[in-house]
C-alpha positions in Angstrom: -26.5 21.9 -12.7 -27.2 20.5 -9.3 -28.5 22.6 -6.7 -26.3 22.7 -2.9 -28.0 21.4 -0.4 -27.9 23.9 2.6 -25.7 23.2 6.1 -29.3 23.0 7.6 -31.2 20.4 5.4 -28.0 18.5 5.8 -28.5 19.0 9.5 -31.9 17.7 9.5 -31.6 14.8 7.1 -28.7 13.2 9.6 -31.6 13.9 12.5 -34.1 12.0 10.3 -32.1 9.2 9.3 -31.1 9.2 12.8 -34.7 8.4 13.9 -35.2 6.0 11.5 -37.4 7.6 9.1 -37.4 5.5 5.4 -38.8 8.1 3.8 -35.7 10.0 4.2 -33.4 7.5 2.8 -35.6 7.7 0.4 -34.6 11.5 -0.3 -31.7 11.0 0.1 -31.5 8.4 -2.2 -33.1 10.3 -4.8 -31.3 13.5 -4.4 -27.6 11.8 -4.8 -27.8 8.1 -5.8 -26.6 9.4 -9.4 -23.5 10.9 -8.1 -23.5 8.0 -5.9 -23.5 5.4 -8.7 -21.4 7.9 -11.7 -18.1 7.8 -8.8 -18.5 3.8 -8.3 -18.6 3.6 -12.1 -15.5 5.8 -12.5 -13.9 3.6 -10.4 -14.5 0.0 -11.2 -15.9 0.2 -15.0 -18.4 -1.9 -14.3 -22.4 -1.3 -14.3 -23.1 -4.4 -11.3 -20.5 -3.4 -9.2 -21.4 0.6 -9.4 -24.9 -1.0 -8.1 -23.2 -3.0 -5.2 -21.4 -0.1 -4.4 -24.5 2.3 -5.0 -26.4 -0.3 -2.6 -23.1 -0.9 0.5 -22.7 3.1 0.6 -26.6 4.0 1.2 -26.8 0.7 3.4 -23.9 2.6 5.2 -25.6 5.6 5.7 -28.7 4.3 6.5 -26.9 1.7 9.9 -24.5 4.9 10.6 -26.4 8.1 10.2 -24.1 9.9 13.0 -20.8 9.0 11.2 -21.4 12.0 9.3 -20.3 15.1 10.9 -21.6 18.3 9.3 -18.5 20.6 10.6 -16.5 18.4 8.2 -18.5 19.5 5.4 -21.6 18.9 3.4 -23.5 15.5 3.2 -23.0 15.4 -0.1 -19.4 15.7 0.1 -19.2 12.8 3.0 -21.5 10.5 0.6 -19.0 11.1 -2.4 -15.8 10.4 -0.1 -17.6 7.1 1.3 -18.3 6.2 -2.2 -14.8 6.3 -3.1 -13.5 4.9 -0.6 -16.0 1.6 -1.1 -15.5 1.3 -4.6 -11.6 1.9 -4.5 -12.1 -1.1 -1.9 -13.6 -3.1 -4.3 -11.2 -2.9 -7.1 -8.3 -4.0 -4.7 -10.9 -6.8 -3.7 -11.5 -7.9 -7.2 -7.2 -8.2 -8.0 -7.6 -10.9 -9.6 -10.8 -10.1 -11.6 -9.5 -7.6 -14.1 -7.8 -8.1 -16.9 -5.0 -5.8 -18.7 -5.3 -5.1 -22.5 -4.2 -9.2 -23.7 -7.0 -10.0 -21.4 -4.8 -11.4 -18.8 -4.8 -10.4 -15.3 -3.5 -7.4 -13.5 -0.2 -7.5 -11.7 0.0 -6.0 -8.4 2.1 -2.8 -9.4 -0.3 -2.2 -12.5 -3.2 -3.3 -9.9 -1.9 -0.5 -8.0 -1.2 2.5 -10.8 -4.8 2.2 -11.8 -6.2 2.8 -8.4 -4.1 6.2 -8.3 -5.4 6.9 -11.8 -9.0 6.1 -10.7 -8.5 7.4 -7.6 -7.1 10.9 -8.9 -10.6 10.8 -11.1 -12.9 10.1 -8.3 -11.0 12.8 -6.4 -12.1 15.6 -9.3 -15.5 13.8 -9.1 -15.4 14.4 -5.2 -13.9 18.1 -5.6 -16.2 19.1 -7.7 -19.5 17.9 -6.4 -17.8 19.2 -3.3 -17.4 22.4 -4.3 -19.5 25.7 -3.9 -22.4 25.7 -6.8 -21.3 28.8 -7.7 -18.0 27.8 -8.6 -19.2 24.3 -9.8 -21.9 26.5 -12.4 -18.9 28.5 -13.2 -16.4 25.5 -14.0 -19.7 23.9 -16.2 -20.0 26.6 -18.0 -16.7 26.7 -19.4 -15.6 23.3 -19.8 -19.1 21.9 -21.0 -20.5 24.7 -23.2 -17.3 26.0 -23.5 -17.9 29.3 -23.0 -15.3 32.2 -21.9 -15.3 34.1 -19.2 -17.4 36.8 -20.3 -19.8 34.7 -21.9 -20.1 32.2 -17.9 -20.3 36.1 -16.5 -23.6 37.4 -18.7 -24.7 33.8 -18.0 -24.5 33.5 -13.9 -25.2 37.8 -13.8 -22.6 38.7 -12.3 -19.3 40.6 -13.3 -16.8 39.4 -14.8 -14.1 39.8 -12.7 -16.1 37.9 -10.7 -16.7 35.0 -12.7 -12.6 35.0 -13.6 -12.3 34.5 -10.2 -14.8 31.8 -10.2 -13.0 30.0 -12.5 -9.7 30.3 -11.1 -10.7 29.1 -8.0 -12.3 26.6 -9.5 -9.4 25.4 -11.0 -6.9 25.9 -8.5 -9.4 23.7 -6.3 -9.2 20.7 -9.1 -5.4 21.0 -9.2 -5.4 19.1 -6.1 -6.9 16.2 -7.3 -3.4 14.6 -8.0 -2.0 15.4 -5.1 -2.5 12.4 -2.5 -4.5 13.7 0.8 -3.7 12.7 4.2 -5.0 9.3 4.7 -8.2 9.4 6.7 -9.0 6.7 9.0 -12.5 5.4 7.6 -15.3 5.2 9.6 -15.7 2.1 12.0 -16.7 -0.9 9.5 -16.1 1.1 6.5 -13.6 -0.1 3.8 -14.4 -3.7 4.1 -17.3 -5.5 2.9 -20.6 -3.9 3.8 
């Protein structure tokens, strides 16, 4: 299980990037370039363009340090959302690059469906990593050990009435993953090649 980073180190690592400071692109490379790279894979199904994504998104961060805005939400929230939004980018780039089952290539409506299926997966990627640690342990728990309720309770200490409502919060938050959001307007220079 991951561990949150606080509203403050988020706070600070936008000031150091800000200034310039390699060694926290560094971090900040460390601490999420796995998330980074696992949502670009998702995505495109391919291990070189996961990199180039992995590489445009922190390249991104690193020129545009105060596109971030921590009253949105956490950084790692913003770097997931940029991520999808680069690698969904890339697969409508690419059209004419992947192939369909007979190995031919994709036609603009099935072009199309599998960005909404990827894109529905990236957004339970995004909603999850997004999502409270506590809930996130909770939702781990049962769908990865598959343990029940009682079992995630003894396991987080707390109560199970508490960890029910965990879960179900949990849940309800990933039953939005198919419903399309509000287009956002990406950040100046985002969206087309980095």
């Amino acid at each position: 299980m991951t561990n949150d980073a606080p509203p403050r180190w988020d706070r600070r690592m936008q000031q150091r990037l800000a200034r310039g400071e390699a060694a926290a692109l560094a971090e900040l490379y460390d601490r999420f370039a796995s998330l980074v790279h696992n949502l670009a894979h998702r995505v495109l199904e391919d291990e070189t363009a996961a990199d180039r994504v992995t590489r445009e998104v922190f390249g991104y961060v690193w020129e545009n340090p105060d596109a971030y805005d921590p009253q949105q939400g956490s950084l790692r929230a913003w770097i997931a959302m940029l991520t999808q939004r680069q690698a969904v980018h890339r697969l409508r780039e690419s059209q004419t690059a992947p192939a369909d089952a007979d190995g031919g290539t994709l036609t603009a409506e099935a072009l199309e469906e599998r960005i909404r299926e990827v894109s529905v997966a990236a957004r339970a990627d995004y909603i999850v990593t997004s999502m409270p640690a506590p809930l996130r342990a909770a939702l781990e728990l049962a769908y990865f050990d598959r343990r029940d309720y009682r079992e995630a309770a003894a396991a987080l200490g707390v109560t199970e009435d508490e960890a029910r409502r965990r879960l179900r919060l949990g849940l309800q938050l990933l039953s939005t993953a198919h419903v399309q959001p509000p287009r956002a307007i990406s950040p100046p220079g985002y969206g087309r090649a980095l």
